[in-house]
OpenMM code with the backbone's topology and positions (N, CA, C; nanometers):
from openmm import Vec3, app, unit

residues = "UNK UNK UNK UNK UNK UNK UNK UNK UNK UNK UNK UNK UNK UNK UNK UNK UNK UNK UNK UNK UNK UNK UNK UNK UNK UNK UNK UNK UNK UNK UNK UNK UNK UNK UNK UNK UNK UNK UNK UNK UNK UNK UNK UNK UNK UNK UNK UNK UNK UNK UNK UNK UNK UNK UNK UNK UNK UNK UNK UNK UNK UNK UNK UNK UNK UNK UNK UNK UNK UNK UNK UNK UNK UNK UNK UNK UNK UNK UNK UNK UNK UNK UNK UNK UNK UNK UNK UNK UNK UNK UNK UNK UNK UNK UNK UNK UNK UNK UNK UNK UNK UNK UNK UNK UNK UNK UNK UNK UNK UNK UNK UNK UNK UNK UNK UNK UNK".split()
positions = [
    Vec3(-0.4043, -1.3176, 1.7230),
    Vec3(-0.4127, -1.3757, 1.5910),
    Vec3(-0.4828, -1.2796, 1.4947),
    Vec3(-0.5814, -1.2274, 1.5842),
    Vec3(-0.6934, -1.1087, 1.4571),
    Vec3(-0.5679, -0.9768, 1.4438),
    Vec3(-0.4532, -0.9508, 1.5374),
    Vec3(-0.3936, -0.8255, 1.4504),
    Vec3(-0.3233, -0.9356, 1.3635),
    Vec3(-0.2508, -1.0180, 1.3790),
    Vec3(-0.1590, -1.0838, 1.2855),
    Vec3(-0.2154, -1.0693, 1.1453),
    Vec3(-0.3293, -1.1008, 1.1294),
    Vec3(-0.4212, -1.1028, 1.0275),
    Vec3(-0.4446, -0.9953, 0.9354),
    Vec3(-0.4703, -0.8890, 1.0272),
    Vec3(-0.4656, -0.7300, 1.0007),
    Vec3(-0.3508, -0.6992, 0.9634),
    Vec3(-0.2212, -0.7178, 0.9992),
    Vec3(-0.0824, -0.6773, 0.9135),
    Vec3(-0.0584, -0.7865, 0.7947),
    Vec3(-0.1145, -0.8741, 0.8334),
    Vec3(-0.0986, -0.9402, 0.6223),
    Vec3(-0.2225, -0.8512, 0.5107),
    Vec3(-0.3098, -0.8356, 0.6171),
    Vec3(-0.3640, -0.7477, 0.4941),
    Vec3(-0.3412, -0.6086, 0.4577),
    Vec3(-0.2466, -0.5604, 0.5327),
    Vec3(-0.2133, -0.4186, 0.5333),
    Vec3(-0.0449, -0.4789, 0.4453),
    Vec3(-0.0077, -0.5322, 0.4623),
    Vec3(0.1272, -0.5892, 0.3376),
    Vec3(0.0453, -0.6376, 0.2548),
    Vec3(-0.0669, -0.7093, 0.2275),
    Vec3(-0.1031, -0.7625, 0.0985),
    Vec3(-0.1337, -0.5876, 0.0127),
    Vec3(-0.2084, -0.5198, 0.0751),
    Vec3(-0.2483, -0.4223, 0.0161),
    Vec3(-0.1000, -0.2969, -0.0081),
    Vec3(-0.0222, -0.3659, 0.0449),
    Vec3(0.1169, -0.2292, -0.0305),
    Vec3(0.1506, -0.3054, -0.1169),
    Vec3(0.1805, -0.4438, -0.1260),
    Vec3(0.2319, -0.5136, -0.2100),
    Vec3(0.1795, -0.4640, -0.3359),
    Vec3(0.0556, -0.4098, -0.3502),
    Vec3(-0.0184, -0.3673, -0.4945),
    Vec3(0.0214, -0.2149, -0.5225),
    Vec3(-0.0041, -0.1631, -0.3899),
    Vec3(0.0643, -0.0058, -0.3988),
    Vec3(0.2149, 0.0100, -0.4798),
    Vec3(0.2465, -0.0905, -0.4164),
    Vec3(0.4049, -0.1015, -0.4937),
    Vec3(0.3899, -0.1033, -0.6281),
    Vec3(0.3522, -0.2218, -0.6413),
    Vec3(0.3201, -0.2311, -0.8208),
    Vec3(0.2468, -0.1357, -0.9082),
    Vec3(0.1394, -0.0529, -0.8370),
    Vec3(0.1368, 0.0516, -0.9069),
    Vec3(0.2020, 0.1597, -0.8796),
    Vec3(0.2415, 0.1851, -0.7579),
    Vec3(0.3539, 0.3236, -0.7729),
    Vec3(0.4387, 0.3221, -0.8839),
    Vec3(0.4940, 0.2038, -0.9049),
    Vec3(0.6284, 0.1862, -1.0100),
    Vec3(0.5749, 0.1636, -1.1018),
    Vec3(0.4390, 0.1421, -1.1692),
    Vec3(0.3758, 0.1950, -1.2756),
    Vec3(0.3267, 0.3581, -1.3435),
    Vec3(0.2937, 0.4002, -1.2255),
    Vec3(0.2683, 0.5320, -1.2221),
    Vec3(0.4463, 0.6008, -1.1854),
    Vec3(0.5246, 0.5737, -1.1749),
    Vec3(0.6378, 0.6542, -1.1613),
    Vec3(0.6960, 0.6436, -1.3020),
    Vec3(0.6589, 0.5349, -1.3548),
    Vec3(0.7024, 0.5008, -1.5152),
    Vec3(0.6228, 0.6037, -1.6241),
    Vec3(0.4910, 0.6058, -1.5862),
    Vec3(0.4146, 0.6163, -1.6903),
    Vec3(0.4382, 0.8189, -1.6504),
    Vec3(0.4777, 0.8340, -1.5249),
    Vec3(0.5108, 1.0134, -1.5252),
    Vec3(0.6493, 1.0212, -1.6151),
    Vec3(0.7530, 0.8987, -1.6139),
    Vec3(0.8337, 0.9596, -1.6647),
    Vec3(0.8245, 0.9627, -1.8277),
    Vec3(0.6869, 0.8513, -1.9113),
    Vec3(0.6870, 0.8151, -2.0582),
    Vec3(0.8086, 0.7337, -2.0614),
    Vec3(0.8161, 0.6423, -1.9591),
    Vec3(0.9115, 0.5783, -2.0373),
    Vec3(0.8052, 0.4300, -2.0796),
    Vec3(0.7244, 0.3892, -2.0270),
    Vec3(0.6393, 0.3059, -2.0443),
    Vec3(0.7197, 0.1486, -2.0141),
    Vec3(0.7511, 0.1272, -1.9598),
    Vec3(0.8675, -0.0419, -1.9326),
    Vec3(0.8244, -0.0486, -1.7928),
    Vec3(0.8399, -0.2016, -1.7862),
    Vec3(0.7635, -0.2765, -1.6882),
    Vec3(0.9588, -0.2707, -1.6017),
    Vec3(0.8968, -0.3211, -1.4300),
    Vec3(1.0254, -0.2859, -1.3912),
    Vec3(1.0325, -0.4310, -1.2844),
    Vec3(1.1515, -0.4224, -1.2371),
    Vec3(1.1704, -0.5311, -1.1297),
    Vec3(1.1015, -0.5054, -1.0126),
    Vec3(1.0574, -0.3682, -0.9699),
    Vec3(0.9684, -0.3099, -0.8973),
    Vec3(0.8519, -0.3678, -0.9193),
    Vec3(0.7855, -0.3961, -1.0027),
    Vec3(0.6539, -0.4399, -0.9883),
    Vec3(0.6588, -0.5403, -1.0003),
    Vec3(0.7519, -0.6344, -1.0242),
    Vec3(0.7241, -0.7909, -1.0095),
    Vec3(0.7520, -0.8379, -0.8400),
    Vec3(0.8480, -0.7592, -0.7864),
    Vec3(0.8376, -0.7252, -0.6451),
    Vec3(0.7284, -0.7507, -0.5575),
    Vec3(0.5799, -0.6567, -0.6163),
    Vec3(0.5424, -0.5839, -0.5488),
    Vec3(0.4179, -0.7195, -0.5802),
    Vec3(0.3999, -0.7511, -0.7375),
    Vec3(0.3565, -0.8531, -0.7397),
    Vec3(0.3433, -0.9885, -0.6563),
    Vec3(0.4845, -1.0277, -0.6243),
    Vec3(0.5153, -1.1206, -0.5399),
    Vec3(0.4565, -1.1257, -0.4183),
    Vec3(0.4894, -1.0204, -0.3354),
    Vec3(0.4498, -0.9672, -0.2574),
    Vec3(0.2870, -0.9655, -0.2326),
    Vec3(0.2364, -0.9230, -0.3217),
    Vec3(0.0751, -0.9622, -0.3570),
    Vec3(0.0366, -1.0695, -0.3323),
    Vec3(0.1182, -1.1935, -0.3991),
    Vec3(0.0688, -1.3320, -0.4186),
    Vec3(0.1029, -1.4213, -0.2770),
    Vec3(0.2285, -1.3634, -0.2595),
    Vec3(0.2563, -1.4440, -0.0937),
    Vec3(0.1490, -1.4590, 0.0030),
    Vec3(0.0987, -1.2741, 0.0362),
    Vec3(0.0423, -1.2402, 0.0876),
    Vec3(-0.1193, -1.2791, 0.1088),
    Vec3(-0.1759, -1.2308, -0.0788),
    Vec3(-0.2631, -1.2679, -0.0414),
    Vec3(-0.3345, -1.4781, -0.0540),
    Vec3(-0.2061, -1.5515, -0.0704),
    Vec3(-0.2113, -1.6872, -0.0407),
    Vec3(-0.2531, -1.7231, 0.1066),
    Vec3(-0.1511, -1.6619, 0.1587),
    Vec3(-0.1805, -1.6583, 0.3373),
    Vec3(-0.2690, -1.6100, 0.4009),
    Vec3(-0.4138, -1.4826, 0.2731),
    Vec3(-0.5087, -1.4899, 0.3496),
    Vec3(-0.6086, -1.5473, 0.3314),
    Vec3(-0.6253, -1.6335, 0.1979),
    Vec3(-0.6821, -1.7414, 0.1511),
    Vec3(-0.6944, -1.8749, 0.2431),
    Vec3(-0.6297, -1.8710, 0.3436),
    Vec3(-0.6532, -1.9885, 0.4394),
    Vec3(-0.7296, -1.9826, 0.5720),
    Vec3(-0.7866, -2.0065, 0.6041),
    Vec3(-0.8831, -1.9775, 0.6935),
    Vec3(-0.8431, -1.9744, 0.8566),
    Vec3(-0.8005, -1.8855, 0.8709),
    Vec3(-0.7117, -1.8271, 1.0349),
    Vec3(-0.7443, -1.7087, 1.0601),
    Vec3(-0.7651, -1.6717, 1.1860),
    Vec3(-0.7845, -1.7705, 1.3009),
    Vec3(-0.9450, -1.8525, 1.2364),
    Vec3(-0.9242, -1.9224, 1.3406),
    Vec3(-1.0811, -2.0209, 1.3138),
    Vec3(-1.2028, -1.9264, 1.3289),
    Vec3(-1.3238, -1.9831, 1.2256),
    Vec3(-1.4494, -1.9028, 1.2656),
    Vec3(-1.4670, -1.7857, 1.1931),
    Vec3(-1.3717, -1.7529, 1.1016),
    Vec3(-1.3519, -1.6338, 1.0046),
    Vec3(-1.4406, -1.7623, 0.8660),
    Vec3(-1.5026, -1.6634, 0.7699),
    Vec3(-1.5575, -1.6980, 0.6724),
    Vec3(-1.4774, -1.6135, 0.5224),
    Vec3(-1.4509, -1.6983, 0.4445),
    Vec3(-1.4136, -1.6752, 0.3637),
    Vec3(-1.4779, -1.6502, 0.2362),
    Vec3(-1.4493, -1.4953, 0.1375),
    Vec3(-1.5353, -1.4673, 0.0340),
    Vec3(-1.4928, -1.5459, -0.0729),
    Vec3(-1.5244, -1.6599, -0.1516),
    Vec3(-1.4496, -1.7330, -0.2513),
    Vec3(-1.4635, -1.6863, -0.3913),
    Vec3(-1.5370, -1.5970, -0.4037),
    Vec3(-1.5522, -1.5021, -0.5384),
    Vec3(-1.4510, -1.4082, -0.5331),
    Vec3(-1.4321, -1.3306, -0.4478),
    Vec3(-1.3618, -1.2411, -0.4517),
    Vec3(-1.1800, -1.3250, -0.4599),
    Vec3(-1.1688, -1.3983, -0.3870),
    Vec3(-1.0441, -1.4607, -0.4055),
    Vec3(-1.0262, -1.5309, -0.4837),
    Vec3(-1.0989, -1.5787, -0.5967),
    Vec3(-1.1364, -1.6063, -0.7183),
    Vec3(-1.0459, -1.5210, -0.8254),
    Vec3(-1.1539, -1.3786, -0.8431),
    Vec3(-1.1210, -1.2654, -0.8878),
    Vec3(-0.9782, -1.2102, -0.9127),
    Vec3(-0.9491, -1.1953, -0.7457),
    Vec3(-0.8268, -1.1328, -0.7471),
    Vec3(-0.6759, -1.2147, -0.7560),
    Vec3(-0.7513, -1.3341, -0.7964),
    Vec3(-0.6161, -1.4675, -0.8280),
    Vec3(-0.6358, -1.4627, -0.9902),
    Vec3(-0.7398, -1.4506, -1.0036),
    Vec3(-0.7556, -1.4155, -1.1411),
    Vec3(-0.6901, -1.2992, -1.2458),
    Vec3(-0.7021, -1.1470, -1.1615),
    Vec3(-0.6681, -1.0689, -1.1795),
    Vec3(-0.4716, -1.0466, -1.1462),
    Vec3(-0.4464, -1.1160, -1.0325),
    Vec3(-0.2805, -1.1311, -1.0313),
    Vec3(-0.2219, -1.2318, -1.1788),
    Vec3(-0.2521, -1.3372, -1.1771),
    Vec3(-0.2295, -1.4131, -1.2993),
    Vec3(-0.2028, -1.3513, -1.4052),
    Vec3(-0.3406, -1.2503, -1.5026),
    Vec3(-0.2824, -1.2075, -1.5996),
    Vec3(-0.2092, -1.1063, -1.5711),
    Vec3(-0.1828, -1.0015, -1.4898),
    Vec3(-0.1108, -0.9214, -1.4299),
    Vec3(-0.0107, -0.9810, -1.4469),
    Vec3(0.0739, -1.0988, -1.3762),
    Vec3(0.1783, -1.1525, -1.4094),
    Vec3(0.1882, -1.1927, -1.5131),
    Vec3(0.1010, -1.2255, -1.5872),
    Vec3(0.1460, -1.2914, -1.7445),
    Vec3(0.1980, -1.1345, -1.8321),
    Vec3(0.1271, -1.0473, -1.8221),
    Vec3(0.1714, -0.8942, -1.8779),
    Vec3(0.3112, -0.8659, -1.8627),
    Vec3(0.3150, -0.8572, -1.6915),
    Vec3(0.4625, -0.8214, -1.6703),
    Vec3(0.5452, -0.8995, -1.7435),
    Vec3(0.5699, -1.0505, -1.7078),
    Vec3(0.6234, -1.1313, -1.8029),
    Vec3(0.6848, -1.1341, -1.9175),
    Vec3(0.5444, -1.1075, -1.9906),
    Vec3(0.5667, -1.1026, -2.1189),
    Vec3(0.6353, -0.9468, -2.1895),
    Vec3(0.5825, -0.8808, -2.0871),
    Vec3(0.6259, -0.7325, -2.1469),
    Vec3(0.8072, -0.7517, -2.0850),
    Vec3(0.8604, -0.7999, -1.9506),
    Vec3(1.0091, -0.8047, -1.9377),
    Vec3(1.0838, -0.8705, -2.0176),
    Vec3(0.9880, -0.9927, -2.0844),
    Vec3(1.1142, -1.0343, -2.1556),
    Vec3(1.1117, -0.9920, -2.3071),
    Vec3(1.0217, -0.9152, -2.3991),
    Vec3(1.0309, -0.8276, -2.4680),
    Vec3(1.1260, -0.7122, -2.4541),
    Vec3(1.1495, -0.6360, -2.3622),
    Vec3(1.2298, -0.5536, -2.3363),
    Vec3(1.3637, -0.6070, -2.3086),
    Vec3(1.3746, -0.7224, -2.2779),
    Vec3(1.5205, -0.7948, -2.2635),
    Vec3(1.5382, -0.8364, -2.3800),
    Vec3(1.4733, -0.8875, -2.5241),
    Vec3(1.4806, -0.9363, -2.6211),
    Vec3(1.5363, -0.8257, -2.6917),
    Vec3(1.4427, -0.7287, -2.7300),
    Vec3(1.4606, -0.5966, -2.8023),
    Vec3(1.4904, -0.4533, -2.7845),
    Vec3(1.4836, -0.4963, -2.6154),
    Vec3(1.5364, -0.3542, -2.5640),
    Vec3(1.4435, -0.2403, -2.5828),
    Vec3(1.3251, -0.2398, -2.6261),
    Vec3(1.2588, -0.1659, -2.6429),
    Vec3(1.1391, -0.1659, -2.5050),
    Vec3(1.0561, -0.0216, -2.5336),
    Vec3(1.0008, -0.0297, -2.4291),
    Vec3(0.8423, -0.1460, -2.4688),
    Vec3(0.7405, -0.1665, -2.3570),
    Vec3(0.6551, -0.2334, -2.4080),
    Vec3(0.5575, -0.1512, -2.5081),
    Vec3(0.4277, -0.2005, -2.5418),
    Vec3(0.3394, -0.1636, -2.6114),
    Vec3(0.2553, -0.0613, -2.5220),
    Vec3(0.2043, -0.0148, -2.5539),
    Vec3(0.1514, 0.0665, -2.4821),
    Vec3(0.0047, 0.0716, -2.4183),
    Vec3(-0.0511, -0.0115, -2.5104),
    Vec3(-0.1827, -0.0783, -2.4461),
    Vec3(-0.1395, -0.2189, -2.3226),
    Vec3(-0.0368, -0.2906, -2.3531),
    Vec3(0.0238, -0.3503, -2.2319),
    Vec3(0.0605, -0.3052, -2.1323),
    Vec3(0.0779, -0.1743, -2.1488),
    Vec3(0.1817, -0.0765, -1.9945),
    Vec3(0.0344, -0.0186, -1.9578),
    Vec3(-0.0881, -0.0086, -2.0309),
    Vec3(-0.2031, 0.0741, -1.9938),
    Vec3(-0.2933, -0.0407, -1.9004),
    Vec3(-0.2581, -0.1670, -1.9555),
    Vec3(-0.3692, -0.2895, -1.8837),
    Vec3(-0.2512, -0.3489, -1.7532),
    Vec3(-0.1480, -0.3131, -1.7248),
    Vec3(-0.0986, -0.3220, -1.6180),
    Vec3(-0.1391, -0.2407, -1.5393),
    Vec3(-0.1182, -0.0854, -1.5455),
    Vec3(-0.1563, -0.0129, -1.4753),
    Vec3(-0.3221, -0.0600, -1.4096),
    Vec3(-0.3982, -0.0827, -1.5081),
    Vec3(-0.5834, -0.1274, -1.5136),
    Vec3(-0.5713, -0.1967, -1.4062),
    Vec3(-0.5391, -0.3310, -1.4410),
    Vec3(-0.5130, -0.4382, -1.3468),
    Vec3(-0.4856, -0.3926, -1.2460),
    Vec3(-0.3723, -0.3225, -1.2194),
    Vec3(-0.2794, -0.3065, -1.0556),
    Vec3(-0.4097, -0.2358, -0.9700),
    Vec3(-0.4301, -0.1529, -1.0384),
    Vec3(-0.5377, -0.0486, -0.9909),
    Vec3(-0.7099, -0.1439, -0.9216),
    Vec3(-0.7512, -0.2370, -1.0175),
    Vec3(-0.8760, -0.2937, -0.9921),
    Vec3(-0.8518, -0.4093, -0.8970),
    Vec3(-0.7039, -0.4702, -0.8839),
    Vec3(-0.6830, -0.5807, -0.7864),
    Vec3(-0.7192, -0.4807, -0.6661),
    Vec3(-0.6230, -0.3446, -0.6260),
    Vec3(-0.6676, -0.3013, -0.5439),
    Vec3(-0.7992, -0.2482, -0.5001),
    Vec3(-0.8607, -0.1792, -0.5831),
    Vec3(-0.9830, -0.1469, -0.6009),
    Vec3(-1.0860, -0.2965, -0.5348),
    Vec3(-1.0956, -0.4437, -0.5686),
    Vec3(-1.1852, -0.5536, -0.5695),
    Vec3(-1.1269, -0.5320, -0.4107),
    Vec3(-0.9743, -0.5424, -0.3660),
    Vec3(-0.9711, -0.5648, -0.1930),
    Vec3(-1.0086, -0.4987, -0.1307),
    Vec3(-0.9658, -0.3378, -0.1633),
    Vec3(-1.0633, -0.2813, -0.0590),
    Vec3(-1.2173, -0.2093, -0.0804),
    Vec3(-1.3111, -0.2403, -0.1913),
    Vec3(-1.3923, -0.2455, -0.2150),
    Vec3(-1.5253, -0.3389, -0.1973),
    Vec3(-1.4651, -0.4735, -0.1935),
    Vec3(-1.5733, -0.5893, -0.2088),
    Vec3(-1.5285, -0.6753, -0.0675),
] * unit.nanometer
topology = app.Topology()
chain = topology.addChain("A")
for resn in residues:
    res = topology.addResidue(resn, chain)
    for name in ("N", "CA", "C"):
        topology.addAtom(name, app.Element.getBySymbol(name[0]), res)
């Protein structure tokens, strides 16, 4: 059960890699647009880290700040992407650029709070 555990957190933690690779593959090319890649990778995030929010195997203690945080930190993350895809589906244009800069922020500090705290 303790490796089972260990490979959701090793997928929770690409799930973010994802989302920022395809931020950082964007932001090398200047094109600045949010992609289906990172809502992916997002998803992936949220599945993941839902399933480690539950307390398995038994006798494990759970940090409730930190999973706080980083539910906190996916949320507006998803509200960005969101809002920045369907801007770009509206107008075809790319996003703002302080929006493509606080995605990147975000992607970066969700990972940063997991394997940090």
């Amino acid at each position: 059960m303790e490796l089972l555990r260990h490979v959701v957190v090793l997928v929770h933690i690409v799930g973010f890699a994802v989302t920022f690779g395809a931020w950082t593959a964007e932001a090398a090319a200047r094109r600045f647009r949010v992609t289906r890649v990172m809502d992916y990778g997002l998803l992936l995030s949220l599945a993941t880290g839902l399933a480690l929010a539950a307390p398995w195997p038994s006798g494990i203690t759970l940090n409730y700040p930190k999973i706080g945080l980083k539910l906190a930190l996916l949320v507006v993350l998803g509200g960005l992407l969101g809002a920045g895809s369907a801007r770009q589906k509206r107008t075809g244009e790319a996003v703002a650029r302080p929006v493509f800069l606080a995605v990147g922020a975000l992607s970066f500090g969700a990972a940063a709070v997991a394997v940090l705290w």
